[in-house]
N, C-alpha and C positions, 0 to 999 in steps of 0.2 A: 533381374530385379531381386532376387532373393541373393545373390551373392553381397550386391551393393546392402540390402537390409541385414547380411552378417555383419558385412564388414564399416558399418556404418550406424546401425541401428543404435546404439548404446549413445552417440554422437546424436544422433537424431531427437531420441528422447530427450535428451539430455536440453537440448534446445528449445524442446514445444514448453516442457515445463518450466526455464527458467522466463521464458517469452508469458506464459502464464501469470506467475508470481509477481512480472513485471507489470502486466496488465493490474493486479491486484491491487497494488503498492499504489501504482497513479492513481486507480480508481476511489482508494481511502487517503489519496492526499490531496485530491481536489478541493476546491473553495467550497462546495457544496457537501465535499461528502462526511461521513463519520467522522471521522480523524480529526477535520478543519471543526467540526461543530462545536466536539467536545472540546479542545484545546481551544476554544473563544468562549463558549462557557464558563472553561475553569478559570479563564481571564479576566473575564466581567464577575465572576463573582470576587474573586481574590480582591480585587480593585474594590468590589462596594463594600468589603468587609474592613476594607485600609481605610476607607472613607468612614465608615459608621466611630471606627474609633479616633478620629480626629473630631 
């Protein structure tokens, strides 16, 4: 075990964290989540500020 975590370790990390980031990423581009709110927000307003000046 400890040969395989020399000789592999850096490979291993390297995995859980981009597996992480991946997790991150879906989690703030979901229909629900942060990302999707503000970016329909900033769309609903843009749109009633086009409307106010027509």
């Amino acid at each position: 075990m400890e040969q395989v975590m020399k000789h592999y370790g850096n490979a291993i990390l390297a995995i859980v964290v981009l597996l992480a980031l991946g997790a991150i990423v879906i989690a703030a581009l979901s229909a629900d989540g942060y990302v999707a709110t503000a970016f329909k927000d900033a769309l609903t307003g843009f749109f009633t500020s086009m409307n106010a000046l027509a």
